[in-house]
Steps between C-alpha positions, in 0.01 A plus 500: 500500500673801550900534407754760453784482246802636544882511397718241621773631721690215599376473812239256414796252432355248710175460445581486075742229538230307725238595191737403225621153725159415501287578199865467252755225706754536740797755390295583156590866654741546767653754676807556250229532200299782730847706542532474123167621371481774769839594401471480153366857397216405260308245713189615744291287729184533622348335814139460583388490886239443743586682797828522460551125396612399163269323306678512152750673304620622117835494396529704114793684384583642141751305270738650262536281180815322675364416804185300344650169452596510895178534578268319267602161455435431141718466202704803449429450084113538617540752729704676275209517241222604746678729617681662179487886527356557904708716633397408854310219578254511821539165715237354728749269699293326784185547710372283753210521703421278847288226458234617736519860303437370201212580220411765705618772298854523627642399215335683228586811687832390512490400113335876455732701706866339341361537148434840528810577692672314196290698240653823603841437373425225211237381266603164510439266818580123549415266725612108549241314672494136663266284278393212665221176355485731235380793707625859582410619825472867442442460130177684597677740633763589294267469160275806654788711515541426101757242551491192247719187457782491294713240551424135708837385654545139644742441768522873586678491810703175439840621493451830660387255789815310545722793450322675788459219654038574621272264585167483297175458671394230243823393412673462814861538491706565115451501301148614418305443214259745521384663166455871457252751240656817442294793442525828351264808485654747235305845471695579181314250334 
């Protein structure tokens, strides 16, 4: 299947909330949360298309030591020890491919093109991925990149879901219960 990748401008606005709606729940992103990471300074996105249509997206950004615990839902006292002494810490935030797109190789471009970007600033890349009947999606993916899990958090979104107030699309509406695996791929190690 052939695909091109490129930057995400904003002007795909649209057709990512319609992606995220669908393959994360209703409001998971929205149009306030797309002002903020575009806004934001140290965030990129990446869109992949099929004649001009979006078929999926990547959302990554670098973290300063701060801003971690905003991001990555897990307790600060862990995150705090993982992430001891990284001066900058590479974020894969979301990616989401359509369902008819998917396994055919849009997402492991996607996967390969944000870790790179990320690798040119940072050694150190996360990612917090939806783990569902004890499966990970794009574990595949992620682990051929060098990623491995680190840390296996239950109730991931749980609170984060009724603050923002999403729908899930196994949970329904908030809160949702969804687990989460969070990887890491550290090239100083």
């Amino acid at each position: 299947m052939n695909f091109t990748v490129k930057d995400f401008s904003g002007k795909d606005e649209d057709e990512i909330l319609l992606i995220s709606d669908n393959e994360f729940g209703k409001n998971f992103i929205d149009n306030n949360y797309l002002k903020k990471f575009l806004n934001s300074g140290n965030a990129k996105g990446i869109v992949a298309l099929v004649e001009n249509e979006v078929i999926g997206f990547s959302f990554f950004q670098w973290l300063l030591p701060e801003e971690i615990p905003n991001y990555i839902l897990a307790s600060n006292v862990w995150l705090k020890k993982k992430f001891k002494g990284i001066p900058l810490l590479g974020y894969r935030n979301l990616m989401a491919v359509k369902a008819e797109f998917q396994n055919r190789g849009v997402g492991k471009k996607l996967v390969e093109v944000s870790t790179n970007e990320l690798k040119k600033r940072t050694n150190v890349i996360s990612s917090v991925v939806w783990k569902n009947n004890n499966s990970v999606p794009i574990e595949k993916l992620l682990t051929s990149q060098g990623f491995l899990p680190v840390k296996y958090c239950r109730n991931y979104w749980k609170e984060d879901s009724k603050r923002r107030n999403y729908s899930c699309i196994v949970c329904g509406i908030p809160p949702c219960t969804c687990s989460a695996e969070i990887y890491l791929l550290n090239m100083d190690k």
